[in-house]
C-alpha positions in Angstrom: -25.6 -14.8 -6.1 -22.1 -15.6 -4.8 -20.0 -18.4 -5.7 -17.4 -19.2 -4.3 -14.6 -21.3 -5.8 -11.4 -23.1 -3.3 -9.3 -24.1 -6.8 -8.3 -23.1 -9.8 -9.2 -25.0 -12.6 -11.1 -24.8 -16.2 -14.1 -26.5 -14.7 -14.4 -24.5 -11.6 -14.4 -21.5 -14.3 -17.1 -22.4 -16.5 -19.6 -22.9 -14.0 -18.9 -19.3 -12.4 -19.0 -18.2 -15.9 -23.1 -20.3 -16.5 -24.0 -18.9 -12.9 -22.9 -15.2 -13.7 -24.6 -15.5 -17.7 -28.0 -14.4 -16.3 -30.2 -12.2 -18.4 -31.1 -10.0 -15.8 -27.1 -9.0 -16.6 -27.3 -8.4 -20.3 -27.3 -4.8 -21.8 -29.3 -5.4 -25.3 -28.2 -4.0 -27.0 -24.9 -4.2 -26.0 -23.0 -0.9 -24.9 -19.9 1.1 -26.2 -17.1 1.0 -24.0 -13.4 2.3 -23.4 -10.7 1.2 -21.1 -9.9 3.8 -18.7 -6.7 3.8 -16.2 -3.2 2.5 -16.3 -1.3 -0.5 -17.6 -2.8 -3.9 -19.1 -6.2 -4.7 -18.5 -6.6 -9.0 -18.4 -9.1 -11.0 -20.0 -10.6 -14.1 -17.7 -12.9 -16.8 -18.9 -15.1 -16.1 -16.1 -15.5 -13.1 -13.5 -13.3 -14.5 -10.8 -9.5 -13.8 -10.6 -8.6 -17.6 -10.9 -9.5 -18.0 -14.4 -6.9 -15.1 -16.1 -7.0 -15.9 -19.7 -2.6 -16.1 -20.7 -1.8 -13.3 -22.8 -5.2 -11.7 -23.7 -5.2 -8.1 -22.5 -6.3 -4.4 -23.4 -5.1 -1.0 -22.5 -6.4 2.2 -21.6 -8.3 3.8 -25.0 -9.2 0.5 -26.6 -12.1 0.5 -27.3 -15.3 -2.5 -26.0 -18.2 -3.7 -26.6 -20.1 -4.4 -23.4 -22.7 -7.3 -22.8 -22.7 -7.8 -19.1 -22.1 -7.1 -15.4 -21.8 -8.9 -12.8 -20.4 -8.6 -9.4 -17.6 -6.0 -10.0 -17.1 -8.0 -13.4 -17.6 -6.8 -17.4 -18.6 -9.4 -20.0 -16.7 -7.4 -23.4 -15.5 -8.2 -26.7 -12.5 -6.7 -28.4 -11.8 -6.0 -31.8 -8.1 -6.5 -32.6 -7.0 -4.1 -35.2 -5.8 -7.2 -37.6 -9.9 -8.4 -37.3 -9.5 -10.8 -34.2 -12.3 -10.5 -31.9 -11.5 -11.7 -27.9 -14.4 -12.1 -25.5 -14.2 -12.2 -21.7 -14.7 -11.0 -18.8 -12.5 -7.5 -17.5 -12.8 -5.4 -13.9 -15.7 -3.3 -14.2 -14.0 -0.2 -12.9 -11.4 -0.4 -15.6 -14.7 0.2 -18.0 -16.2 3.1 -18.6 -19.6 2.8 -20.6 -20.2 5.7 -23.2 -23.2 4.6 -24.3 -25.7 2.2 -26.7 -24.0 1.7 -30.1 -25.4 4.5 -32.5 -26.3 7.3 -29.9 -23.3 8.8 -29.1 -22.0 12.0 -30.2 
């Protein structure tokens, strides 16, 4: 599905964000994951480059939990080390996967 969105705007994001929350995209369970590659890695509200969340970023090492793709996009949640959780959408290449939760070495 492709949507395609002329302005920038909190409402144009959560509609890409209900149109890209399919469950044909949903790992269950969800998937270990790592940042890979250089410098800050943004949270968005939705997978499309208009909806940057200000300030909400990870780097390359930190470590994900994975729920989704879509279109070049990863649904994750980070765990802050002072117990904040953040959840949004990243680039997919910036992800790689290791694995379900509990079977990796």
């Amino acid at each position: 599905m492709f949507c395609s969105v002329s302005f920038a705007g909190e409402t144009a994001c959560k509609k890409i964000a209900e149109i890209s929350g399919g469950p044909e995209n949903n790992f269950r369970p969800p998937l270990e994951a790592v940042v890979i590659g250089n410098g800050r890695l943004y949270f968005y509200s939705a997978p499309n480059v208009q909806c940057q969340m200000k300030g909400v970023f990870v780097v390359k090492g930190d470590a994900l939990t994975l729920y989704q793709t879509f279109e070049g996009w990863a649904e994750v949640m980070y765990i802050a080390k002072g117990g904040d959780d953040f959840m949004g959408w990243v680039k997919e290449d910036r992800v790689k996967v290791r694995g379900q939760y509990g079977n990796n070495p």
